[in-house]
C-alpha positions in Angstrom: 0.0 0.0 0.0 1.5 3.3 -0.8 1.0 6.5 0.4 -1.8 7.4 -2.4 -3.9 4.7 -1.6 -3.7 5.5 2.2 -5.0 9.3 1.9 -8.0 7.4 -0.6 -8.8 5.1 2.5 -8.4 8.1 5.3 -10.7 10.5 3.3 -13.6 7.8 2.8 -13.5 7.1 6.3 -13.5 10.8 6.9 -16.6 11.2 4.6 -18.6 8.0 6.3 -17.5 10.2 9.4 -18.8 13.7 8.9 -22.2 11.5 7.4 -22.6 10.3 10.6 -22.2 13.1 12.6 -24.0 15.0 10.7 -26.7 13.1 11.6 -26.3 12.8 15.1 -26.1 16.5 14.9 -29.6 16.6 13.2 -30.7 14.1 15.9 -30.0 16.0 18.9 -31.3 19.5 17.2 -34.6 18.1 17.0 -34.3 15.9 20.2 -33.5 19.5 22.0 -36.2 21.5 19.9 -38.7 19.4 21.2 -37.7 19.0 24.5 -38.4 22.5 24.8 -41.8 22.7 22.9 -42.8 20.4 25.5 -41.7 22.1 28.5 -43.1 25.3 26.9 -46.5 23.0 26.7 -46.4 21.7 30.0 -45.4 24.8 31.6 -48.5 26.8 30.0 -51.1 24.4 31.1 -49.8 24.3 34.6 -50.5 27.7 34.3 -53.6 27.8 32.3 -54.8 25.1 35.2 -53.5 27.4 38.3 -56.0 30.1 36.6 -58.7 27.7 36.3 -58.4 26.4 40.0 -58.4 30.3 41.1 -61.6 30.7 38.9 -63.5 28.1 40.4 -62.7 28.9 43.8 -63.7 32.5 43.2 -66.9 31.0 41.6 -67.4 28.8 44.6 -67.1 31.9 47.5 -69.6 33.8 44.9 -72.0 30.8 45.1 -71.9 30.5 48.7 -72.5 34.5 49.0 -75.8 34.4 46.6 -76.9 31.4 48.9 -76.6 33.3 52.1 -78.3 36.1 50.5 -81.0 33.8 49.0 -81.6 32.3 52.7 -81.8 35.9 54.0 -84.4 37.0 50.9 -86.6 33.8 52.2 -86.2 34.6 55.9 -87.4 38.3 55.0 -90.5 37.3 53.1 -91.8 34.9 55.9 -91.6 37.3 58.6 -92.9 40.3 56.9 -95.1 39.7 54.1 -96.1 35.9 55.2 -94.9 34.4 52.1 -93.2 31.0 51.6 -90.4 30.6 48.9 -89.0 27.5 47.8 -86.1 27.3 45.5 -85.6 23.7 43.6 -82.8 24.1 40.6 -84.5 25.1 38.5 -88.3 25.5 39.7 -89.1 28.5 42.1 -92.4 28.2 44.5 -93.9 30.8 45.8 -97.2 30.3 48.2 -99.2 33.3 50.0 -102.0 32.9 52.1 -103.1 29.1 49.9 -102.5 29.9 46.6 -99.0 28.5 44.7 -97.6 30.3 42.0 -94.6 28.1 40.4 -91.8 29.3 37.7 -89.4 27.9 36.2 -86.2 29.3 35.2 -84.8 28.9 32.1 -81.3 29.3 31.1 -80.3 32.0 29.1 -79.6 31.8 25.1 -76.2 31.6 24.5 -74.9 34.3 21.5 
């Protein structure tokens, strides 16, 4: 083997070389890109859930509030006008002195 065929033999094994790390170049770009894409996700629906746990608590203390007030509305109309109110879900009673008048609520049309 002389010195010609050598520098042949080194240069494909350098271009088989550069090939291959090419690729595992290529590989850990994308293995990095979306590594981060999906911390970025993740990270944004942790959020996006901290904001809906707040929200629901808030909703929750505002429900509790209209009950109180709801109780104290029913209180009021028995002691001073003699009127009974019932609240079922959806169905609201209302009796004075024997007669029942009954409504329903209806939920409102979404736009």
């Amino acid at each position: 083997m002389n010195f010609a065929e050598l520098l042949v033999i080194a240069n494909f094994v350098l271009i088989v070389c550069e090939a291959v790390g090419g690729y595992i170049v290529i590989r850990s770009t994308i293995s990095n890109a979306e590594r981060l894409v999906e911390e970025r996700v993740r990270n944004a629906l942790i959020a996006e859930n901290e904001l809906l746990v707040a929200r629901l608590a808030r909703i929750e203390k505002e429900n509790q509030r209209l009950d109180q007030i709801m109780e104290l509305v029913i209180e009021i109309l028995k002691k001073t006008r003699n009127l009974e109110l019932e609240v079922h879900d959806d169905m609201i009673i209302l009796r004075d002195d024997g007669k029942a008048h009954v409504r329903r609520i209806t939920a409102p049309k979404e736009k």
